[in-house]
C-alpha positions as CSV (number, residue, x, y, z in Angstrom):
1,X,-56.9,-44.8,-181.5
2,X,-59.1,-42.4,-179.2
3,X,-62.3,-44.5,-180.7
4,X,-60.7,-47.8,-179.7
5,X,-59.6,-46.7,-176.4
6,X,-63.6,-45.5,-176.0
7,X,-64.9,-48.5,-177.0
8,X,-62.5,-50.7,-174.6
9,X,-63.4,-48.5,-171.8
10,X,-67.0,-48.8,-172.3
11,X,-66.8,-52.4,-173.0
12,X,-64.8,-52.3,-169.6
13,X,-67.2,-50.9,-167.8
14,X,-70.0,-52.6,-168.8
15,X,-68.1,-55.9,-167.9
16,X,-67.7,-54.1,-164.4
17,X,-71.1,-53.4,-163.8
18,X,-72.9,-56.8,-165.2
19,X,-69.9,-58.5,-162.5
20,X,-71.1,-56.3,-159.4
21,X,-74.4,-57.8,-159.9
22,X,-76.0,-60.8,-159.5
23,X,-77.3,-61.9,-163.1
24,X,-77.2,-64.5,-165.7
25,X,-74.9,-62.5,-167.2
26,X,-72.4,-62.6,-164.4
27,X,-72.0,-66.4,-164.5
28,X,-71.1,-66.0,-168.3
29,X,-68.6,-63.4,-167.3
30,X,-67.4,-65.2,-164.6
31,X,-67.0,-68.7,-167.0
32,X,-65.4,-66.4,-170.0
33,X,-62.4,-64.8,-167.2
34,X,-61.9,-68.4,-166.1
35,X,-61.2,-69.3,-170.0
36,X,-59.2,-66.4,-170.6
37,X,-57.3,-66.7,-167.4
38,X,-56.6,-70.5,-168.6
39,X,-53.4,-71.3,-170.7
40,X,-52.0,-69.0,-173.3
41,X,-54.2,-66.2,-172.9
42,X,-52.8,-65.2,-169.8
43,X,-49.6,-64.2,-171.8
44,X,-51.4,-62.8,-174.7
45,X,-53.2,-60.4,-171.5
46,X,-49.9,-59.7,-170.1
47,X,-48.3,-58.4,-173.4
48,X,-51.2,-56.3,-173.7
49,X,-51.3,-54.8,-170.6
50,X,-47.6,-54.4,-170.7
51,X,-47.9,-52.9,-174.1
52,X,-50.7,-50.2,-172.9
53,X,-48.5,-49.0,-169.8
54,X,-45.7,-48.8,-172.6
55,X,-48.2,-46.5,-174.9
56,X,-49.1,-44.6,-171.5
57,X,-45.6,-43.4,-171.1
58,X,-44.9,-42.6,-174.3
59,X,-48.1,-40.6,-174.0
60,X,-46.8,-38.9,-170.8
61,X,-43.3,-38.2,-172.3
62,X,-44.6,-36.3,-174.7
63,X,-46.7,-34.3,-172.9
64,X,-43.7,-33.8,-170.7
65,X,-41.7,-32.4,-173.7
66,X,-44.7,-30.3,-174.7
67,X,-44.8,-28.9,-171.6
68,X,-41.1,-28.0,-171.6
69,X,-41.5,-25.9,-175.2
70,X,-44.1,-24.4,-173.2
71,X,-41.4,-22.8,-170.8
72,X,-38.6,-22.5,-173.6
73,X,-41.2,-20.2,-175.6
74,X,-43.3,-18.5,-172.9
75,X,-46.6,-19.5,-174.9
76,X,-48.2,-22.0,-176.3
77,X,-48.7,-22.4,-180.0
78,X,-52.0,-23.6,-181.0
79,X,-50.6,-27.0,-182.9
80,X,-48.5,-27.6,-179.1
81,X,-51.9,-26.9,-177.5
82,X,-54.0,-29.9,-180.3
83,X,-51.0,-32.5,-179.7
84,X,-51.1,-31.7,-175.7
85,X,-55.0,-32.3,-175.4
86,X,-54.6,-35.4,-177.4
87,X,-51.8,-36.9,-175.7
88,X,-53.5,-36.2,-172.3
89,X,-57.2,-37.3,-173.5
90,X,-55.2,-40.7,-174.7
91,X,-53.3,-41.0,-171.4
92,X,-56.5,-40.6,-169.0
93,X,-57.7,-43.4,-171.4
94,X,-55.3,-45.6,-171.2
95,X,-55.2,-45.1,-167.1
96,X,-58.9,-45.8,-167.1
97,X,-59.0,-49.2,-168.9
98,X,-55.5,-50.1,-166.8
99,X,-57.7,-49.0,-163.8
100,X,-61.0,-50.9,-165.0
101,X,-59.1,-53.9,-166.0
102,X,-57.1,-54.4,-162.8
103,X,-61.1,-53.8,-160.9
104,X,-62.4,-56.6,-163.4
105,X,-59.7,-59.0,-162.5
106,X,-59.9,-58.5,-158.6
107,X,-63.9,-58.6,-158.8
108,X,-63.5,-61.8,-160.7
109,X,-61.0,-63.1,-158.1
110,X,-63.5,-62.3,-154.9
111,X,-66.4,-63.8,-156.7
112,X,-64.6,-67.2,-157.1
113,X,-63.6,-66.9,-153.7
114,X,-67.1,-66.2,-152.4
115,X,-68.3,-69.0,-154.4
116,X,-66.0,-71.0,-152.8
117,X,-66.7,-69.9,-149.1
118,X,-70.6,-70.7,-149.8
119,X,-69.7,-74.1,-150.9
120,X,-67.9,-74.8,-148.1
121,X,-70.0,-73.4,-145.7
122,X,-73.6,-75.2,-147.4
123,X,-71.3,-78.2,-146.5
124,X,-70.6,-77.4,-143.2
125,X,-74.3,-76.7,-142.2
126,X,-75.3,-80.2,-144.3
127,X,-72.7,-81.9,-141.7
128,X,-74.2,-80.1,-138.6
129,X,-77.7,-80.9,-139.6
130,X,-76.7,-84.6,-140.1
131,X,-75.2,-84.8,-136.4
132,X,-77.6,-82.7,-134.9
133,X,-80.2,-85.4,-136.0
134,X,-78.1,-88.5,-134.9
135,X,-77.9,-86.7,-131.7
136,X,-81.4,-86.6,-131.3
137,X,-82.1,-89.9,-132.8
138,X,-79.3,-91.7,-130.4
139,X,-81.0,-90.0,-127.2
């Protein structure tokens, strides 16, 4: 699971990075979120999402009950000391790609916005020009 969660995280990142940009790339991005935010998919993201915060708990508890067998014993055995690193190198994971996926959604939200501002605006200056120049033709 540690390779998975590596992969997603860099695939993560990557998306970040090609959306702070201004590329090709980012228009494909931006056209693939819009798709996945459409219809059924949203659920499908959802269940996921829910299902990793469910997996990061679980992760958390049981570094938690480590952590008490720690006290109870006074030290550390060396098989409580494998399962504690795992369970915390899967945790930071998990927080990461919840982190990176909740920056990938609001990035993708502020570009459609800003696309929409510009459109609105190139309209706005198209109607200025327009009247500006029936001013100056009616005078």
């Amino acid at each position: 699971m540690i390779q998975l969660l590596f992969t997603v995280l860099a695939a993560e990142a990557a998306a970040t990075a090609v959306l702070l940009f201004n590329t090709p790339l980012r228009k494909l991005l931006v056209l693939g979120l819009d798709r996945l935010k459409r219809g059924r998919s949203t659920v499908m993201v959802k269940t996921l999402a829910a299902t990793a915060v469910l997996v990061l708990a679980s992760s958390i508890y049981s570094m938690a009950e480590i952590r008490l067998r720690f006290a109870e014993l006074g030290a550390p055995t060396p098989t409580d000391q494998i399962l504690m690193s795992r369970h915390l190198l899967e945790a930071s994971l998990l927080g990461y790609s919840l982190f990176l996926a909740l920056i990938i959604d609001r990035l993708h939200l502020y570009i459609g916005e800003l696309h929409g501002l510009r459109n609105s605006m190139k309209a706005v200056m198209k109607q200025n020009r327009v009247i500006g120049t029936a001013k100056t033709g009616s005078s």
